[in-house]
C-alpha positions as CSV (number, residue, x, y, z in Angstrom):
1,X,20.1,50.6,111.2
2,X,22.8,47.7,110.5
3,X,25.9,48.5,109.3
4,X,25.5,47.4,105.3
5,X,22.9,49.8,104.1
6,X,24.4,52.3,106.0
7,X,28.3,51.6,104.1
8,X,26.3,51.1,100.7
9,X,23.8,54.5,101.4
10,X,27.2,56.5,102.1
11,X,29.4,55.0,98.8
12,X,26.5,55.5,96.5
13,X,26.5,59.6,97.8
14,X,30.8,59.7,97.4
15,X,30.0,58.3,93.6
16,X,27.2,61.2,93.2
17,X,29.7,63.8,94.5
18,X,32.2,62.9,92.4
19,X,31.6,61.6,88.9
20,X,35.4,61.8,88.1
21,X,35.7,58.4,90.5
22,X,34.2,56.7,87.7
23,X,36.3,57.9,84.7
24,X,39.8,56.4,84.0
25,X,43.1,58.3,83.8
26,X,42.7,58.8,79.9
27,X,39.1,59.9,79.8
28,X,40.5,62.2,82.6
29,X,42.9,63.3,80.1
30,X,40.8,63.7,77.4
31,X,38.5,66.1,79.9
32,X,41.1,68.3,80.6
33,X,41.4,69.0,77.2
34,X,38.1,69.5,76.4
35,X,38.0,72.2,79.1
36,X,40.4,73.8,77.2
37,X,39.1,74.3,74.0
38,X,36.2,76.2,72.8
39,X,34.3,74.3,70.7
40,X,31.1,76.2,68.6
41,X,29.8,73.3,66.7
42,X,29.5,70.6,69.6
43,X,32.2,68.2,68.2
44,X,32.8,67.2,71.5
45,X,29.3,67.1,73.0
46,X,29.4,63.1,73.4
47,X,32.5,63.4,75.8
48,X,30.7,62.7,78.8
49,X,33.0,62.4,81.8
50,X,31.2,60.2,83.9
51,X,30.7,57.4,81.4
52,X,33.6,54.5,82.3
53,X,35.9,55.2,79.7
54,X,35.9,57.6,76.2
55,X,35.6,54.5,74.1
56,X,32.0,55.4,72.9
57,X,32.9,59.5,72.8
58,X,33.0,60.7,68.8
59,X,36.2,61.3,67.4
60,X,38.3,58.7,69.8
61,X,39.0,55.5,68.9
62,X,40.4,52.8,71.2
63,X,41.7,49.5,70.9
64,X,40.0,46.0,72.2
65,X,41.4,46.9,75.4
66,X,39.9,50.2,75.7
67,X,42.9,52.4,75.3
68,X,42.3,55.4,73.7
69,X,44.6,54.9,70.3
70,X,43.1,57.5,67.6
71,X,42.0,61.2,68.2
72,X,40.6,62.6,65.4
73,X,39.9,66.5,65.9
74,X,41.0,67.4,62.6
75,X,39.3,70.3,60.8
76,X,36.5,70.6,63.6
77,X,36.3,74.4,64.6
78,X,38.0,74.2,67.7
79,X,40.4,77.0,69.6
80,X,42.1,76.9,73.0
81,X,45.2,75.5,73.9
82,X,47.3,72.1,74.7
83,X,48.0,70.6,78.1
84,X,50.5,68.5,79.6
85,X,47.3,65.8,80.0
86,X,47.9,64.5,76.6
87,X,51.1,63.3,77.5
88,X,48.7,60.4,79.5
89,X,47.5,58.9,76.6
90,X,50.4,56.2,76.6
91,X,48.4,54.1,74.4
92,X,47.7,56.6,71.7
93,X,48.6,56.4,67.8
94,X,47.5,58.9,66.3
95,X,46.2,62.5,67.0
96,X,45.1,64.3,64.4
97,X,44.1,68.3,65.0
98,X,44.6,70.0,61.9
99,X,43.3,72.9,60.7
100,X,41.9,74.8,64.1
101,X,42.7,77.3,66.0
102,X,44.8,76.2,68.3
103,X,47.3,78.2,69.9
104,X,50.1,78.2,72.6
105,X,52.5,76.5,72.8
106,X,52.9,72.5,71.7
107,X,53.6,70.5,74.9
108,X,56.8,69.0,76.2
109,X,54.7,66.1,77.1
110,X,53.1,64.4,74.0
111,X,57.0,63.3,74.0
112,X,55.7,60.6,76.2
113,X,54.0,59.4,73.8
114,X,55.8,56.1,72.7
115,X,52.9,54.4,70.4
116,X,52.5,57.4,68.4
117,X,53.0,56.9,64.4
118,X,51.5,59.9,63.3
119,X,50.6,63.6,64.5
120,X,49.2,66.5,62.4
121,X,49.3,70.1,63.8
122,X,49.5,71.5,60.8
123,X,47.5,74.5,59.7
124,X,46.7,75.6,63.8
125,X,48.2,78.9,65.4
126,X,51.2,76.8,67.4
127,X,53.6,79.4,68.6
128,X,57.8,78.7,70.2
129,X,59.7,75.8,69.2
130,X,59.3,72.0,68.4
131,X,60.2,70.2,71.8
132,X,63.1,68.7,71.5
133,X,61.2,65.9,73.6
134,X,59.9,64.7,70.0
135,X,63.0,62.7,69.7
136,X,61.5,59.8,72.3
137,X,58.7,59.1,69.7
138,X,60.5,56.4,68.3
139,X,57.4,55.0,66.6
140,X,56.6,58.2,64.6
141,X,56.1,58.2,61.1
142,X,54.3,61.2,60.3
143,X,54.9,64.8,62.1
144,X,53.1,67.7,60.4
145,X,53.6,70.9,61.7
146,X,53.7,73.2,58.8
147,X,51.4,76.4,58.4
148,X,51.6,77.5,62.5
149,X,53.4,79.7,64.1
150,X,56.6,78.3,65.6
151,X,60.2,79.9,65.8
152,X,63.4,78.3,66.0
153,X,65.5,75.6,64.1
154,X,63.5,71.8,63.7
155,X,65.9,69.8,66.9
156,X,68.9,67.8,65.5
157,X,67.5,65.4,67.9
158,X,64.4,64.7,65.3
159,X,67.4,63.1,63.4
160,X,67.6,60.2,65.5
161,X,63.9,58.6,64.5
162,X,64.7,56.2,61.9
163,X,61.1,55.8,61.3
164,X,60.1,59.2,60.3
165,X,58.9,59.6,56.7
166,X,57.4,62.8,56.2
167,X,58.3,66.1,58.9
């Protein structure tokens, strides 16, 4: 047997073995959070991790590039909790998961986030205190958190985003 079928017979059974080879880092992202959330209605049945990229998954939009920009969970019947993963969305604008159940605590990490304009958490079961990490969102316009859970003052760093219109 030459050495070409044999190379091509033993990538095609790596790519069968692992479907995550395929995915990029924020469809990887976007998995991880799927695993954690319970969803009873199948809002998130389309999120297929071994397609190339979330761009054709329902409620995720992306840009012309193919970065993920938009997640729109709001008001969808889901419960679980947050990960640091979403902090690897570096292109996102928007994420919007109002009025679930989602519970925990809200992660250090979606201070990463340097495109975001607008984030709604409002009406969720967020518990502990707004990271103080929010102050790095330069861009953000919009930060709803009312109607959860949390404890503790809103940071004095918050005061530093010139942007912010409604908190």
């Amino acid at each position: 047997m030459s050495p070409l079928p044999l190379f091509s017979f033993f990538l095609c059974f790596l790519l069968l073995l692992s479907p995550a080879i395929s995915t990029n880092s924020e469809g990887n992202a976007l998995h991880s959070l799927r695993s954690r959330l319970s969803d009873p209605t199948s809002v998130l049945q389309s999120w297929d991790p071994t397609l190339v990229n979330p761009c054709t998954w329902f409620h995720v939009t992306c840009d012309s590039n193919n970065h993920v920009i938009r997640l729109d969970l709001g008001n969808s019947n889901i419960s679980g909790t947050l990960g640091p993963e979403l902090g690897q969305l570096p292109h996102l604008q928007y994420l919007e998961l109002y009025r679930n159940e989602i519970r925990g605590k809200i992660p250090k990490e979606l201070g990463n986030l340097n495109d975001l304009v607008g984030m709604d958490l409002y009406d969720n079961r967020f518990e502990g205190e707004i990271p103080k990490s929010f102050s790095k969102l330069k861009s953000l316009r919009f930060l709803r958190l009312n109607n959860n859970n949390l404890t503790g003052s809103i940071p004095r760093e918050l005061t530093t985003l010139s942007k912010l219109k409604v908190l």
